[in-house]
PyMOL CGO cylinders between C-alpha atoms (Angstrom):
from pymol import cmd
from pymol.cgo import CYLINDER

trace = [
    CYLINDER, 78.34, 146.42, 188.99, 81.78, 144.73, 189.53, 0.3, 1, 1, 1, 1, 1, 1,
    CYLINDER, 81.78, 144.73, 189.53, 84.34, 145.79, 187.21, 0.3, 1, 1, 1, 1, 1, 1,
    CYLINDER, 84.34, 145.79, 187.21, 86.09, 142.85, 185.55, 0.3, 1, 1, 1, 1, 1, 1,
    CYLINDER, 86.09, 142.85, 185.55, 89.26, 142.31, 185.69, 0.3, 1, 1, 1, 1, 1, 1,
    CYLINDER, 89.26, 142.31, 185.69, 91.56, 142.39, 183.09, 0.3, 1, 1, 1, 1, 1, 1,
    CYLINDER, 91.56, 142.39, 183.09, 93.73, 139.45, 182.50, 0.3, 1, 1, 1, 1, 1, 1,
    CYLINDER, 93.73, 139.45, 182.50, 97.60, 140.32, 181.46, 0.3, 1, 1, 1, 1, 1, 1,
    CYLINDER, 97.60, 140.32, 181.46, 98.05, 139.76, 177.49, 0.3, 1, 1, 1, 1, 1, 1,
    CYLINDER, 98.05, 139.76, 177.49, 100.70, 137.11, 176.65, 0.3, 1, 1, 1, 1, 1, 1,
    CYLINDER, 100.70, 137.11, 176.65, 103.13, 137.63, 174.13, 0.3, 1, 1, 1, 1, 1, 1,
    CYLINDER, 103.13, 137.63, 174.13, 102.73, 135.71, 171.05, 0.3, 1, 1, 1, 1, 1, 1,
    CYLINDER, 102.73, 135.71, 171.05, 104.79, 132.71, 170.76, 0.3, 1, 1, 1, 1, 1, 1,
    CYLINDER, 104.79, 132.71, 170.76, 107.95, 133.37, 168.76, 0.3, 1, 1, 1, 1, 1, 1,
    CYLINDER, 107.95, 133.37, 168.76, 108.08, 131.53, 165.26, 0.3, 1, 1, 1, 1, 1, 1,
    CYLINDER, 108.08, 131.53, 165.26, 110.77, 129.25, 164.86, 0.3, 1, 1, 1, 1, 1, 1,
    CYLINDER, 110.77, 129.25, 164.86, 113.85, 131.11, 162.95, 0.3, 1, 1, 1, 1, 1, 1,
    CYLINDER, 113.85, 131.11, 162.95, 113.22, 129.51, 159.14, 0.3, 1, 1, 1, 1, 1, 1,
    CYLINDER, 113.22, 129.51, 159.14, 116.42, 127.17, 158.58, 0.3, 1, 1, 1, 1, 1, 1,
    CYLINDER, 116.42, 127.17, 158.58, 118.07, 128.57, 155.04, 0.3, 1, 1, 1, 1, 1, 1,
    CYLINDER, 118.07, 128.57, 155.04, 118.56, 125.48, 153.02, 0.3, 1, 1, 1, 1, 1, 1,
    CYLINDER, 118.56, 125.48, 153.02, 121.56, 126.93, 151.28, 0.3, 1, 1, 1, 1, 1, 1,
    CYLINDER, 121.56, 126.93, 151.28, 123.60, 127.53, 154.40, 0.3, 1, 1, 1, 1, 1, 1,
    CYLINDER, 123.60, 127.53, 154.40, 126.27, 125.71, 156.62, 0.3, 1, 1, 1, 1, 1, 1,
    CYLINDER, 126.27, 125.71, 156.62, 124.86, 125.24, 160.50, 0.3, 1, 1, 1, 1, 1, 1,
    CYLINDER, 124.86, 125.24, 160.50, 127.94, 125.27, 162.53, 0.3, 1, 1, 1, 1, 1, 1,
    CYLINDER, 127.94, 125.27, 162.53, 127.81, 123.25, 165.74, 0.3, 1, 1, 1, 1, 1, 1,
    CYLINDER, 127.81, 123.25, 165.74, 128.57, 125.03, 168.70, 0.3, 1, 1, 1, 1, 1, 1,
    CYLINDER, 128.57, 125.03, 168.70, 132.05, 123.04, 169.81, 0.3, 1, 1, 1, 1, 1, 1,
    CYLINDER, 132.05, 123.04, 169.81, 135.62, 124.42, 171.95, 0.3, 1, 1, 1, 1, 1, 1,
    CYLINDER, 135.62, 124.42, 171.95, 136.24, 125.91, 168.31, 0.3, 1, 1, 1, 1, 1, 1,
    CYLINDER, 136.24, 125.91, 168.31, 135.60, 129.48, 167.33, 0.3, 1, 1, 1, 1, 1, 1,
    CYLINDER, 135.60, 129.48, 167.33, 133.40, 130.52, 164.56, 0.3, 1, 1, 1, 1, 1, 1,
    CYLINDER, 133.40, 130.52, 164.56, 135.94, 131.15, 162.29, 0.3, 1, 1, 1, 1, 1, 1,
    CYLINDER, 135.94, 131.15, 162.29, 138.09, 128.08, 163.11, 0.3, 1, 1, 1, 1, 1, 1,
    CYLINDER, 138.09, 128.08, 163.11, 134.91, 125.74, 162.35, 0.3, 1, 1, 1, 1, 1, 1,
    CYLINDER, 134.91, 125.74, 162.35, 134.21, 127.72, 158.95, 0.3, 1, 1, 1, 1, 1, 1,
    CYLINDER, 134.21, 127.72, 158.95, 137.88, 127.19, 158.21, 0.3, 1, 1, 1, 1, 1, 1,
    CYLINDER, 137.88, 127.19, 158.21, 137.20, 123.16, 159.10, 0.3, 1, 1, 1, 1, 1, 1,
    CYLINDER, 137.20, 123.16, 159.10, 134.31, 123.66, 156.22, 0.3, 1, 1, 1, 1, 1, 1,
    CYLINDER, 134.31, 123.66, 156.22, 136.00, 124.82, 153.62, 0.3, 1, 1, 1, 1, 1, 1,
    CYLINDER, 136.00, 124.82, 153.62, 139.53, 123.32, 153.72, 0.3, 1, 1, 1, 1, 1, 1,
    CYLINDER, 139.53, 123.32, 153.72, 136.85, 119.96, 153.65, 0.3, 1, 1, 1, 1, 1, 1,
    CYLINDER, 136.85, 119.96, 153.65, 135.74, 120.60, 150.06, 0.3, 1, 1, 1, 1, 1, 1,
    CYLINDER, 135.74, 120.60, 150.06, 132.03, 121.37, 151.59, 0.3, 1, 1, 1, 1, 1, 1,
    CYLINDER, 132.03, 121.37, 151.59, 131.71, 124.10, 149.14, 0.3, 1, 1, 1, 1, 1, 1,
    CYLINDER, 131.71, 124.10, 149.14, 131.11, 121.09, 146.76, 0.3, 1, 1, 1, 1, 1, 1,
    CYLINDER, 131.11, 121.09, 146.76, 127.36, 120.78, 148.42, 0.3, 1, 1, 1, 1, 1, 1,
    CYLINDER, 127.36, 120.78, 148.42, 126.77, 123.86, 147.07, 0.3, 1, 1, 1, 1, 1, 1,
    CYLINDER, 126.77, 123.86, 147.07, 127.93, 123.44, 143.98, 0.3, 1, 1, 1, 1, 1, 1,
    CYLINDER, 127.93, 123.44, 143.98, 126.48, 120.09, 143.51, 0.3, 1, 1, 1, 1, 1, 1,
    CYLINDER, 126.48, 120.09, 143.51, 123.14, 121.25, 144.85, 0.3, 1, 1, 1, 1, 1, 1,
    CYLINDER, 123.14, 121.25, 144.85, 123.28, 124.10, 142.40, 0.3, 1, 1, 1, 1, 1, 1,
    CYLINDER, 123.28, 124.10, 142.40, 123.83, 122.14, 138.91, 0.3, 1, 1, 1, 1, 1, 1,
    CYLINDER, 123.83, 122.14, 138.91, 121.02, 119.14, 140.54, 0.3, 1, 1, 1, 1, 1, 1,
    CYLINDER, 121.02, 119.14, 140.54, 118.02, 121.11, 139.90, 0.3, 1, 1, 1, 1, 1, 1,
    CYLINDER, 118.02, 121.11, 139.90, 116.55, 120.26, 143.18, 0.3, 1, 1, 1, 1, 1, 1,
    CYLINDER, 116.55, 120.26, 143.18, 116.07, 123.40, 144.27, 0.3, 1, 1, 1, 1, 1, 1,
    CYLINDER, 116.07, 123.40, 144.27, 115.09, 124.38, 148.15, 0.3, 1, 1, 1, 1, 1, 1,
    CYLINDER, 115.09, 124.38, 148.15, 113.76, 120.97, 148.89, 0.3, 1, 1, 1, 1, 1, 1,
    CYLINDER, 113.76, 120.97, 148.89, 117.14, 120.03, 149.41, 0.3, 1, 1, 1, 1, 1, 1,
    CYLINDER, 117.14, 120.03, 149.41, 119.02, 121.10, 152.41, 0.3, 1, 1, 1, 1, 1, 1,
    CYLINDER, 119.02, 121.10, 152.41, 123.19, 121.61, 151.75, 0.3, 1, 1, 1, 1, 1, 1,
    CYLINDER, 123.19, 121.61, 151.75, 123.48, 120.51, 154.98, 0.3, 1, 1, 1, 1, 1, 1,
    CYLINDER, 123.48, 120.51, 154.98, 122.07, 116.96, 154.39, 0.3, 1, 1, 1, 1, 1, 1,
    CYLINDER, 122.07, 116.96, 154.39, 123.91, 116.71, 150.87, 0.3, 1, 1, 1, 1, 1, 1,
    CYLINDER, 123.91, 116.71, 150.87, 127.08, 117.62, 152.69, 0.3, 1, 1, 1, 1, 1, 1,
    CYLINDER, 127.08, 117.62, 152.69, 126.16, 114.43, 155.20, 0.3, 1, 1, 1, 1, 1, 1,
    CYLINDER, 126.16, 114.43, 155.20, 126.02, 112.06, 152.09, 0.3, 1, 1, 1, 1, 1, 1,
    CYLINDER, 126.02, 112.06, 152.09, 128.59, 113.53, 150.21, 0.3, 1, 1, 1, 1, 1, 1,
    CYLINDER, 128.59, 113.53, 150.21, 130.59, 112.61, 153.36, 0.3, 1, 1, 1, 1, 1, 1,
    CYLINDER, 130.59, 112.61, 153.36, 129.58, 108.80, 153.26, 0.3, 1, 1, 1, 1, 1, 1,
    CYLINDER, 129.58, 108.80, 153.26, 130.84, 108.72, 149.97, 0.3, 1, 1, 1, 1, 1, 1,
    CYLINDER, 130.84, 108.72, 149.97, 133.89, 110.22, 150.70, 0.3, 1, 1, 1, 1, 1, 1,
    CYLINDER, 133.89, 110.22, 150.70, 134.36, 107.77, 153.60, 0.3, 1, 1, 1, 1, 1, 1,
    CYLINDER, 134.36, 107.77, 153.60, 133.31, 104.60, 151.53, 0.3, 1, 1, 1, 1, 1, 1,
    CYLINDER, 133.31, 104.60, 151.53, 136.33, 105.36, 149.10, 0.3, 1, 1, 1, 1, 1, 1,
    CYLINDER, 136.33, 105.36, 149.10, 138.62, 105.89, 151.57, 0.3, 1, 1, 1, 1, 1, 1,
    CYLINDER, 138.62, 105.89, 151.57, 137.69, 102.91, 153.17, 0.3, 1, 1, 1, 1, 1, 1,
    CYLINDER, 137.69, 102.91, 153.17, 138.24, 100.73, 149.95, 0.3, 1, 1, 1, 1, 1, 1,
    CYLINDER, 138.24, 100.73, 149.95, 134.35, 100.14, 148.49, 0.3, 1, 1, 1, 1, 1, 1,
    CYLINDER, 134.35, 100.14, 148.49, 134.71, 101.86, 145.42, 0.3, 1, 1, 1, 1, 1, 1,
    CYLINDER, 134.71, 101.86, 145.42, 131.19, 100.72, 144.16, 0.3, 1, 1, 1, 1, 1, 1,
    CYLINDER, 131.19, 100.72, 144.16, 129.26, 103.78, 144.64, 0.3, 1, 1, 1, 1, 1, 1,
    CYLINDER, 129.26, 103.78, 144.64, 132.07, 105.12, 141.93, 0.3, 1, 1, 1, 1, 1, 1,
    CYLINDER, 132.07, 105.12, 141.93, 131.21, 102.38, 139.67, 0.3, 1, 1, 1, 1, 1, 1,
    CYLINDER, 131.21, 102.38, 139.67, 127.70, 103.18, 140.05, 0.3, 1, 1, 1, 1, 1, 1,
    CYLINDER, 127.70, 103.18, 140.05, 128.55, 106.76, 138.85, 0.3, 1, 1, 1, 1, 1, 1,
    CYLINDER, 128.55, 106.76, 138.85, 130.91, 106.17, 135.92, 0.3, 1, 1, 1, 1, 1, 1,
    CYLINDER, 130.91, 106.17, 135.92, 128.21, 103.51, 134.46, 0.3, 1, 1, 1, 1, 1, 1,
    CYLINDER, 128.21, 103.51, 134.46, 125.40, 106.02, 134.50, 0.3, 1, 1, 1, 1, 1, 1,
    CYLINDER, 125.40, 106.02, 134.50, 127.69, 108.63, 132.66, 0.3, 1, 1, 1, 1, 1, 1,
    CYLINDER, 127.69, 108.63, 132.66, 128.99, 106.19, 130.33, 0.3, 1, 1, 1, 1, 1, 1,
    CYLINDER, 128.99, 106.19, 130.33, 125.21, 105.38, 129.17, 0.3, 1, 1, 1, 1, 1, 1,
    CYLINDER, 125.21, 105.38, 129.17, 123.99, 109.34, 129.78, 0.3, 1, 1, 1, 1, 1, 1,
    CYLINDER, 123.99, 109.34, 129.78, 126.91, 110.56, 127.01, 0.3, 1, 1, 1, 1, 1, 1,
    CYLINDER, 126.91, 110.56, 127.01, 125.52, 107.52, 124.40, 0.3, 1, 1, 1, 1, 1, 1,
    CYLINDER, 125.52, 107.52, 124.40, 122.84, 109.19, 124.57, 0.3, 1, 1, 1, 1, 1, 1,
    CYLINDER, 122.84, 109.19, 124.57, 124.06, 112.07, 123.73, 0.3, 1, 1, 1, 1, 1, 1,
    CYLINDER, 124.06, 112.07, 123.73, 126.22, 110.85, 121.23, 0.3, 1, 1, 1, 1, 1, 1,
    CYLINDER, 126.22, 110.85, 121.23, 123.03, 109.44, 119.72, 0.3, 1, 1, 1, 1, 1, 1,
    CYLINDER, 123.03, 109.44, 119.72, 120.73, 112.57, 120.30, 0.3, 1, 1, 1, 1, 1, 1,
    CYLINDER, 120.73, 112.57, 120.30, 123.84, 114.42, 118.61, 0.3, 1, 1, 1, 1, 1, 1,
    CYLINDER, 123.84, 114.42, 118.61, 123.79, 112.11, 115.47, 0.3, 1, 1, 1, 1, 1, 1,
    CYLINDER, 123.79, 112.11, 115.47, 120.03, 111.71, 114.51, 0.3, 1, 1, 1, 1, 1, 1,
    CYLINDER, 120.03, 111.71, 114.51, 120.12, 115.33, 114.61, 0.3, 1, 1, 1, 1, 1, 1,
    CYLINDER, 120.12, 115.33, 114.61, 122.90, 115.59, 112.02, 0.3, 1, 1, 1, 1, 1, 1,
    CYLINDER, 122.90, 115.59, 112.02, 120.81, 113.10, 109.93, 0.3, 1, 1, 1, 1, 1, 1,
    CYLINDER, 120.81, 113.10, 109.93, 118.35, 115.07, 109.75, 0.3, 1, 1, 1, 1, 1, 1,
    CYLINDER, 118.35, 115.07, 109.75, 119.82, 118.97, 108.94, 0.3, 1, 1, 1, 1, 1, 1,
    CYLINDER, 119.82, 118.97, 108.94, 120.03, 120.23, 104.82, 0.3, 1, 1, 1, 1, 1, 1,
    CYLINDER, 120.03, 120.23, 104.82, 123.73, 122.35, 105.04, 0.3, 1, 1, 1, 1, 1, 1,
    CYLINDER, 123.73, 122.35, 105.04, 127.18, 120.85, 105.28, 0.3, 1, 1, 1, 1, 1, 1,
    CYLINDER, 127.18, 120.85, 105.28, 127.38, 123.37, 108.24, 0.3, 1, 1, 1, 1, 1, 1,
    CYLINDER, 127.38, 123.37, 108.24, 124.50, 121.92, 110.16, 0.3, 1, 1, 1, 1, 1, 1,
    CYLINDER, 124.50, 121.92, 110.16, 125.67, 118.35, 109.23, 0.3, 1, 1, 1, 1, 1, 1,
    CYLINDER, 125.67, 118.35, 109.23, 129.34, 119.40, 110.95, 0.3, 1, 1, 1, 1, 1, 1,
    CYLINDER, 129.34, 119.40, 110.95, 128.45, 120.76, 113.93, 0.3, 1, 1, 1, 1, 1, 1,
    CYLINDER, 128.45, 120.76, 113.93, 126.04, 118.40, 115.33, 0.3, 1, 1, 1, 1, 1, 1,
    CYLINDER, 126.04, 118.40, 115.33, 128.58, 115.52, 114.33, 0.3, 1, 1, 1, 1, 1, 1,
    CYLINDER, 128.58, 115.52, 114.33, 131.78, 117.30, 116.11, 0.3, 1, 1, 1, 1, 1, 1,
    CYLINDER, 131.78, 117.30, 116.11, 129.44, 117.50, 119.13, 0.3, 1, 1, 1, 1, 1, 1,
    CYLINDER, 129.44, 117.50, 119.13, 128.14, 113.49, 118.95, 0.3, 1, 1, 1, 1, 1, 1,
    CYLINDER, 128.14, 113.49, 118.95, 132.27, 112.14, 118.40, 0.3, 1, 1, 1, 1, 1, 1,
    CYLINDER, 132.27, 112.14, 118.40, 132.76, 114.14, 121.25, 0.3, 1, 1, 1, 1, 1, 1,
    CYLINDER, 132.76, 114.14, 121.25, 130.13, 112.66, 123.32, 0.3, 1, 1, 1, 1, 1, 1,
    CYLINDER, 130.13, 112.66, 123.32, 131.53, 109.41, 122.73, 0.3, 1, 1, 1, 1, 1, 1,
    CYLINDER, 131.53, 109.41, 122.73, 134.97, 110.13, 123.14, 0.3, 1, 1, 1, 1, 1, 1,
    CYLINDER, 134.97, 110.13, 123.14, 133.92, 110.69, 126.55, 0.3, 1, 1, 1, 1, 1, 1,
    CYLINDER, 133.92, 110.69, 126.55, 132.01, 107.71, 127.01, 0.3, 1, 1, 1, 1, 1, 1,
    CYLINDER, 132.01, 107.71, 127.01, 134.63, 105.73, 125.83, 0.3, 1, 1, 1, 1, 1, 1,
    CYLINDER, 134.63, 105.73, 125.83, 137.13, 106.98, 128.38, 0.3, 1, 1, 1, 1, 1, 1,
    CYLINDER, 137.13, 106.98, 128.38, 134.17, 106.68, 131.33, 0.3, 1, 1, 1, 1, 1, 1,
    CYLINDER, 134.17, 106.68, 131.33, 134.35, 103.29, 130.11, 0.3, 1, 1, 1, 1, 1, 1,
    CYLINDER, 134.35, 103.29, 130.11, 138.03, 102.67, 130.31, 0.3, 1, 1, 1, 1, 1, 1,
    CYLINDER, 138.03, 102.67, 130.31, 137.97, 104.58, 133.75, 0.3, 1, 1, 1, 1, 1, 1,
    CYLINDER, 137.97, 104.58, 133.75, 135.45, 102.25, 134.91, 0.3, 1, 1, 1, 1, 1, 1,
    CYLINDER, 135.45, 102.25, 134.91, 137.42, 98.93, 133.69, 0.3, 1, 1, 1, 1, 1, 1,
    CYLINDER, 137.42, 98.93, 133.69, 140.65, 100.52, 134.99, 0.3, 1, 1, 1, 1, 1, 1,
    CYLINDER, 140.65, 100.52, 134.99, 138.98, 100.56, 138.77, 0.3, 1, 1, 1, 1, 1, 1,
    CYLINDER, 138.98, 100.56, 138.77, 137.74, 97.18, 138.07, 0.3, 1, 1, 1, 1, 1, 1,
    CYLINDER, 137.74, 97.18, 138.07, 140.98, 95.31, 136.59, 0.3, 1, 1, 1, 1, 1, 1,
    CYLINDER, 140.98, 95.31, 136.59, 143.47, 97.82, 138.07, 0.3, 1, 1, 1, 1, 1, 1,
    CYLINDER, 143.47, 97.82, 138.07, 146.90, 97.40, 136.45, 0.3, 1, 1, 1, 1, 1, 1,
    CYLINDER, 146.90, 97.40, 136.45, 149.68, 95.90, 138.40, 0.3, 1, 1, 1, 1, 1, 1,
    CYLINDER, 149.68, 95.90, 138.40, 152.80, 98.93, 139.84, 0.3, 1, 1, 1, 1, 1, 1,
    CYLINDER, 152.80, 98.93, 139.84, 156.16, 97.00, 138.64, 0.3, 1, 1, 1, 1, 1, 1,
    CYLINDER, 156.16, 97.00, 138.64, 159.26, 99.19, 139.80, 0.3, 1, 1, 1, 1, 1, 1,
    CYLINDER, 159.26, 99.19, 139.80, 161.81, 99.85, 138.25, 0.3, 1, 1, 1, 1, 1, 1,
    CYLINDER, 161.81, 99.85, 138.25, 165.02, 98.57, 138.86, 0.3, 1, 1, 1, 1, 1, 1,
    CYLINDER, 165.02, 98.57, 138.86, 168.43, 99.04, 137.17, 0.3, 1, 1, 1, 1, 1, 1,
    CYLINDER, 168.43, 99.04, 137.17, 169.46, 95.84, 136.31, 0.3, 1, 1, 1, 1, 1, 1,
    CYLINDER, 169.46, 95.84, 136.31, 173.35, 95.02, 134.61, 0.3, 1, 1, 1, 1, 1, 1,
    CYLINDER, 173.35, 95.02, 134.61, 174.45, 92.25, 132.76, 0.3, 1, 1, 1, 1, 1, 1,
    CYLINDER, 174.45, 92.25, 132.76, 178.40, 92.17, 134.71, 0.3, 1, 1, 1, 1, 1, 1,
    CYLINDER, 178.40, 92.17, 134.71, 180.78, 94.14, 136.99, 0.3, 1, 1, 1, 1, 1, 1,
    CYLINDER, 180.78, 94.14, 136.99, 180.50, 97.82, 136.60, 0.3, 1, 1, 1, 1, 1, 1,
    CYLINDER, 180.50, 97.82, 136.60, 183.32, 99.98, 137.51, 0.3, 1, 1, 1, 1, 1, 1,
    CYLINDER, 183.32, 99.98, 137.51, 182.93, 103.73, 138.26, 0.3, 1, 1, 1, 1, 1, 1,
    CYLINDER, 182.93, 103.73, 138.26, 185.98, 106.14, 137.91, 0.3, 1, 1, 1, 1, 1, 1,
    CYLINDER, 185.98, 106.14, 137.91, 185.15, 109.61, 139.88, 0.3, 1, 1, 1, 1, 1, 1,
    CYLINDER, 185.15, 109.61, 139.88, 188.89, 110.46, 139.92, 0.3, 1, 1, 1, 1, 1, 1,
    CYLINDER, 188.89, 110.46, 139.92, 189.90, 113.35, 138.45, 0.3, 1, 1, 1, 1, 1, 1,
    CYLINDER, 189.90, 113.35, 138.45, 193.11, 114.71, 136.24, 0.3, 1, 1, 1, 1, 1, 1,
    CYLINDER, 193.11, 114.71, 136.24, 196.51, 115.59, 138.49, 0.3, 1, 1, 1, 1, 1, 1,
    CYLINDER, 196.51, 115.59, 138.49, 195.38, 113.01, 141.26, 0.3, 1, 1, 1, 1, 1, 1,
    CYLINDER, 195.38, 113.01, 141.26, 198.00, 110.28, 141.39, 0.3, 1, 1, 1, 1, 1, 1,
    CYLINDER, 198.00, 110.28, 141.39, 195.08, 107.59, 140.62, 0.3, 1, 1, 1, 1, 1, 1,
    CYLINDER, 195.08, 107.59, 140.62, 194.43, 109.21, 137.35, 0.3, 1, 1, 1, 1, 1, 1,
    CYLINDER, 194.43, 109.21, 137.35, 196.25, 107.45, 134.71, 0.3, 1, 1, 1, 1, 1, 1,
    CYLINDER, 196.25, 107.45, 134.71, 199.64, 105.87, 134.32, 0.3, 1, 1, 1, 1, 1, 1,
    CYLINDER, 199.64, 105.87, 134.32, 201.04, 108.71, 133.96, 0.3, 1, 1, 1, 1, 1, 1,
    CYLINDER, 201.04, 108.71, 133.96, 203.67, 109.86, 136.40, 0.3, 1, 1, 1, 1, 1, 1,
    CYLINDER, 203.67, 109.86, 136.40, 204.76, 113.52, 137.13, 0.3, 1, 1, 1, 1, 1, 1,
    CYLINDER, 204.76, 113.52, 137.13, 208.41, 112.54, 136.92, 0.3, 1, 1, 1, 1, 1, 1,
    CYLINDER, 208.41, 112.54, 136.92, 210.21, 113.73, 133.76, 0.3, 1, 1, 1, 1, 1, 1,
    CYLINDER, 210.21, 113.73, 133.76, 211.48, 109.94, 133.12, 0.3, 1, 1, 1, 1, 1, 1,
    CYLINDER, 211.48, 109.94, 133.12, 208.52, 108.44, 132.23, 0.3, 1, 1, 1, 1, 1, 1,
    CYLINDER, 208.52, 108.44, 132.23, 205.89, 110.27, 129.87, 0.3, 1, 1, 1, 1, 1, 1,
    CYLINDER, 205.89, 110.27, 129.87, 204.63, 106.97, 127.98, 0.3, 1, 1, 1, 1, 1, 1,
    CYLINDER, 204.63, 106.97, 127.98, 200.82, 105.95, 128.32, 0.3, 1, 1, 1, 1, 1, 1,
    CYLINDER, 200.82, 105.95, 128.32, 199.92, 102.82, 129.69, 0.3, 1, 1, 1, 1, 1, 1,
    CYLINDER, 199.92, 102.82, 129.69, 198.67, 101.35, 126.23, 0.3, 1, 1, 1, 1, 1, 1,
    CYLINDER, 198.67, 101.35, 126.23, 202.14, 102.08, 124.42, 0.3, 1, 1, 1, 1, 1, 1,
    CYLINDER, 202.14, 102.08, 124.42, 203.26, 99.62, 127.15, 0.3, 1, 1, 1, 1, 1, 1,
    CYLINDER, 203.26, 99.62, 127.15, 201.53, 97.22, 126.17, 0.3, 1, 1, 1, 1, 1, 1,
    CYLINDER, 201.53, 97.22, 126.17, 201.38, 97.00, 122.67, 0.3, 1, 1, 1, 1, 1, 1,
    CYLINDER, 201.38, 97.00, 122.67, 205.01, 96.67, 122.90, 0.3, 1, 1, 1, 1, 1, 1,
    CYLINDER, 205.01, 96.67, 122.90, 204.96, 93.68, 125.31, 0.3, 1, 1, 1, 1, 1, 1,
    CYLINDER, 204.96, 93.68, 125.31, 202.51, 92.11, 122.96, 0.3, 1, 1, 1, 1, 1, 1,
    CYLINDER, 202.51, 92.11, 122.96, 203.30, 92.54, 119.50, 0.3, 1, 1, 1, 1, 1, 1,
    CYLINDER, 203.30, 92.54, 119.50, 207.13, 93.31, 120.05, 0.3, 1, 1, 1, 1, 1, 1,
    CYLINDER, 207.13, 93.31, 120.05, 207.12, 96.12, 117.81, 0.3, 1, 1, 1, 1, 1, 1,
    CYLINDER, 207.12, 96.12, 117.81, 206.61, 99.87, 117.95, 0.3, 1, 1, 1, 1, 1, 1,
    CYLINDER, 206.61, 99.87, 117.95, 204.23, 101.46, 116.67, 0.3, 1, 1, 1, 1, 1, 1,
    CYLINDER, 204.23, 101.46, 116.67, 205.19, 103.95, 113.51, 0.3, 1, 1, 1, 1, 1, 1,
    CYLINDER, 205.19, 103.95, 113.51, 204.44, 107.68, 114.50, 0.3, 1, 1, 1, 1, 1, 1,
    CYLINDER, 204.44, 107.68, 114.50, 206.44, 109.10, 111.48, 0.3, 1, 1, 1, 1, 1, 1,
    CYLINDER, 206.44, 109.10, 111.48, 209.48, 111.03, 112.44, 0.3, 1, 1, 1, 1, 1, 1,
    CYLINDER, 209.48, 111.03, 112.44, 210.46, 112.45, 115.47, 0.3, 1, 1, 1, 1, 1, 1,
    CYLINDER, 210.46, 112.45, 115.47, 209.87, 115.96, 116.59, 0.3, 1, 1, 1, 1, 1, 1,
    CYLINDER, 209.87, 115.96, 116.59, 211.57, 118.59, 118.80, 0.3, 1, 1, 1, 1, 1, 1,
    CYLINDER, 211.57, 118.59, 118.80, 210.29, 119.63, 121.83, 0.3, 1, 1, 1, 1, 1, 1,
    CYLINDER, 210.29, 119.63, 121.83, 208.18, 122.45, 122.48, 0.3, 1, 1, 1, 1, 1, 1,
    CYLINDER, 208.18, 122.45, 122.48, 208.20, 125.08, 124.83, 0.3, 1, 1, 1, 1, 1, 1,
    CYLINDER, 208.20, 125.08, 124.83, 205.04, 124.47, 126.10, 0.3, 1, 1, 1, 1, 1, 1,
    CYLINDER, 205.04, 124.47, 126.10, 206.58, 121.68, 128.40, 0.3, 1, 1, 1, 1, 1, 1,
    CYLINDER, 206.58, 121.68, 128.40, 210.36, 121.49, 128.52, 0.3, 1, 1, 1, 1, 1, 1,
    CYLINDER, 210.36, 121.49, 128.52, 210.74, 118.85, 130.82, 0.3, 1, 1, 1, 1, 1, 1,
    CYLINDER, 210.74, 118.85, 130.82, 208.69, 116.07, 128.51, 0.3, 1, 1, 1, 1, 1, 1,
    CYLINDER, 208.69, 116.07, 128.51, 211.11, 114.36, 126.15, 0.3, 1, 1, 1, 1, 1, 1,
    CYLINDER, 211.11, 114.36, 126.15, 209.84, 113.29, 122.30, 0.3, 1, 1, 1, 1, 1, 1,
    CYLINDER, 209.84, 113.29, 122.30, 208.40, 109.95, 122.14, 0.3, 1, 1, 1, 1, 1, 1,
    CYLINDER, 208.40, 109.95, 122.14, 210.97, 107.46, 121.13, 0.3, 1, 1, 1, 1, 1, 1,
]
cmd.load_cgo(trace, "trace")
């Protein structure tokens, strides 16, 4: 009886590596490893994972595929279509009435001042916050004109940067002969009088070479 021959056993197919839905796939390009990582997170991508952890959608969702829409968004704004923004702010605006409503039938309905308090503190607060979502949302739809500002004067303006002992300072001269200010001058060429400083005094030592006013 012929012996049969035995046919070579095959190794099993290998299973396809499960993809992690919570991790980054880096795509092989002339950047290292740590270069593309470094790409990731100086893009805010971390955000995916933040965003997929407080959406409740659990592993269903891959980060990698939020990160891809989270990108479109980012590029609509940039690009000047602010309407998936709009869409946002509306949705929080009417999510926090709610809350501000939730917030204040339960107050209604508690026996102690206490009770009563809290829930109220927490419904103003609510719609404190939908009231400014609401103003951000009007201020991206009626954005308020930039006017800058300019210094405006009503006449010639004159700025004096000289400083005391330059010869531009005042009228007064370094010679010993003349130690009367400018406005002296003038009330005497006007008004033809003096003015009365009471009586004359000596000289002190501080300066020598300045004579009393006449």
């Amino acid at each position: 009886m012929a012996a049969k021959k035995s046919s070579p056993k095959t190794a099993p197919a290998a299973l396809p590596r499960k993809r992690d839905p919570n991790a980054f796939e880096v795509v092989k390009s002339e950047d290292t490893k740590s270069q593309a990582l470094a790409k990731l997170t100086t893009t805010s991508s971390l955000a995916a994972v933040t965003l997929k952890r407080y959406s409740g959608a659990g592993d269903e969702m891959d980060v990698a595929d939020l990160l891809i829409e989270m990108r479109k968004a980012g590029d609509e704004v940039v690009a000047g279509d602010m309407g998936r923004v709009e869409r946002m702010l509306a949705n929080q605006a009417m999510t926090l009435d709610a809350i501000f409503n939730d917030m204040a039938q339960r107050s209604g309905r508690q026996d102690s001042y206490k009770g009563i308090e809290v829930l109220m503190r927490l419904a103003l607060k609510a719609q404190a916050q939908a009231r400014s979502t609401a103003e951000a949302l009007a201020l991206l739809k009626n954005p308020m004109p930039y006017i800058k500002q300019a210094n405006m004067t009503t006449g010639p303006q004159q700025v004096n940067n000289t400083y005391a002992g330059t010869p531009s300072h005042s009228g007064i001269q370094s010679g010993a002969g003349n130690s009367r200010s400018e406005p002296n001058k003038l009330l005497e060429a006007d008004h033809g009088q003096r003015l009365d400083i009471g009586s004359q005094a000596a000289a002190g030592r501080a300066n020598q070479k300045l004579e009393t006013v006449g």
